[in-house]
N, C-alpha and C positions, 0 to 999 in steps of 0.2 A: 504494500500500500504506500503511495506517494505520500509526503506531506505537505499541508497546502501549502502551496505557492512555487514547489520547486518544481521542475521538469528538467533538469538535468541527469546524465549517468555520467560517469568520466568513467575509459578503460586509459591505466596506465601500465605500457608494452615498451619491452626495451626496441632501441631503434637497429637497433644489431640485426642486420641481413640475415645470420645465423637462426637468430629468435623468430622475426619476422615473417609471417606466413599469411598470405590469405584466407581468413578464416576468424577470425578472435574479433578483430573489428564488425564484419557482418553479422555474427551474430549477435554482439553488444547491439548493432541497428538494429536487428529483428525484435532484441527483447524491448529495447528501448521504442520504436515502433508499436507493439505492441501493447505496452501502455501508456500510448500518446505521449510521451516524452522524445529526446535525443540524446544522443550520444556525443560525449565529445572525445577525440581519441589525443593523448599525449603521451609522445613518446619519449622515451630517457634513453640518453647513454652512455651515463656516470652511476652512482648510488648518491649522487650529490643531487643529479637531476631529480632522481625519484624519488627525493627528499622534496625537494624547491615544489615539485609535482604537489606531493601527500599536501605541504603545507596553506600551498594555493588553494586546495580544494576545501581546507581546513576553514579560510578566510572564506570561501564565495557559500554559498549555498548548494548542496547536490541533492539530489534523490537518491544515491548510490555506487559507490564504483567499484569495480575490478582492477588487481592489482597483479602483474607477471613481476617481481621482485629480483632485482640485480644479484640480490645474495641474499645469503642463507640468514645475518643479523639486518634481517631490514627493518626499518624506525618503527621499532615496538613502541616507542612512547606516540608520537603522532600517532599508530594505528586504536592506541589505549584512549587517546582523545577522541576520534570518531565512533567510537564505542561507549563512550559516556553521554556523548552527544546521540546516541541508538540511530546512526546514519548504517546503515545495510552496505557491506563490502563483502568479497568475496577476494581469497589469494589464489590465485593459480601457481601449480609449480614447484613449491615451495610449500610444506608446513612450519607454518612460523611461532605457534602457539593458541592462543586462546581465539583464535576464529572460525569462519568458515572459508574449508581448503577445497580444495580439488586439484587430485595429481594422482602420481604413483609415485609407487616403491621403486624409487630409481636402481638404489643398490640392489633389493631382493630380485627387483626384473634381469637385469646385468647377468646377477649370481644362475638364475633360473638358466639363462640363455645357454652360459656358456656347460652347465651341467647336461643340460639335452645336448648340446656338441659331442659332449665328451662321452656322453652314452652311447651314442650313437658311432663311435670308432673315432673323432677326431681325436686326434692330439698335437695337433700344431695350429692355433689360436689366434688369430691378431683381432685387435679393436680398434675401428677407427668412428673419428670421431671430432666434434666443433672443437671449441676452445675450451680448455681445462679451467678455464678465471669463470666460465658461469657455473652455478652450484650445481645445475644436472648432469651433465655431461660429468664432473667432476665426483656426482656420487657416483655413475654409473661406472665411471673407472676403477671405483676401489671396490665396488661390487664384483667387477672382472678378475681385477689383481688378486683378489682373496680367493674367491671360486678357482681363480689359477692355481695358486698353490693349496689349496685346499684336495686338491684332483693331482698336486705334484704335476702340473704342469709345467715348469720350471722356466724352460724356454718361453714360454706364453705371457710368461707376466709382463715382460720390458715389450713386448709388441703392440704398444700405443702408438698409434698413428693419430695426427693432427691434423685435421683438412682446415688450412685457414679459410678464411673468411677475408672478401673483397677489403674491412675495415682493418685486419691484423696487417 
């Protein structure tokens, strides 16, 4: 339920090509569409920006926003603000604590993967993968490394590969 007088949603998405997909914005339009309000999209790509982001939103009026969070320690106190303020957000991505998330088990998905490889007759392994500075990709590596040596895959664990990104 809106409160009266706002029609805003803000989705805040990092700007990282990496991150970046079509997808997350049209559906902020659809929900936001769908109870006659809009969507506004901002993108970050610092944890400074997503900071300056949270706080703006803090200052104007919203109906609600979604948040893709740069890192794992993102501004729990502003998030703790809009929660005393009972402004409706959602984290993507990321479990950050006391909200409402939506994501997966990076690490346990990683771990699962490479245990069906290994069942299945693999034993020589590689991961590849975005950049290791954002949290997911980052859990899903140590989900990999562990599962490697966990199965004494030895060779497997250092085979990270990195596909940069236009911005790296």
């Amino acid at each position: 339920v809106l409160a009266a007088g706002l029609s805003q949603i803000h989705i805040i998405h990092p700007r990282s090509q990496a991150y970046y997909r079509r997808g997350p914005i049209e559906a902020a339009h659809d929900v936001a569409q769908a109870l006659g309000t809009h969507t506004i999209p901002m993108l970050t790509s610092l944890p400074d920006d997503e900071r300056d982001a949270l706080a703006q939103i803090l200052r104007q009026s919203t109906a609600g926003f979604v948040l893709w969070p740069l890192r794992e320690d993102c501004d729990r106190d502003l998030l703790a603000q809009f929660r005393q303020l009972r402004v409706p957000f959602v984290v993507c991505d990321q479990d950050v604590g006391d909200c409402d998330f939506v994501g997966v088990d990076n690490w346990a998905g990683t771990r699962l993967a490479v245990e069906h490889l290994r069942r299945a007759g693999h034993r020589n392994i590689a991961y590849l993968t975005q950049s290791l500075k954002l949290p997911s990709p980052a859990q899903r590596c140590a989900g990999y490394r562990a599962a490697c040596l966990e199965a004494r895959l030895r060779s497997s664990v250092g085979q990270v590969i990195e596909i940069p990104t236009h911005e790296e």
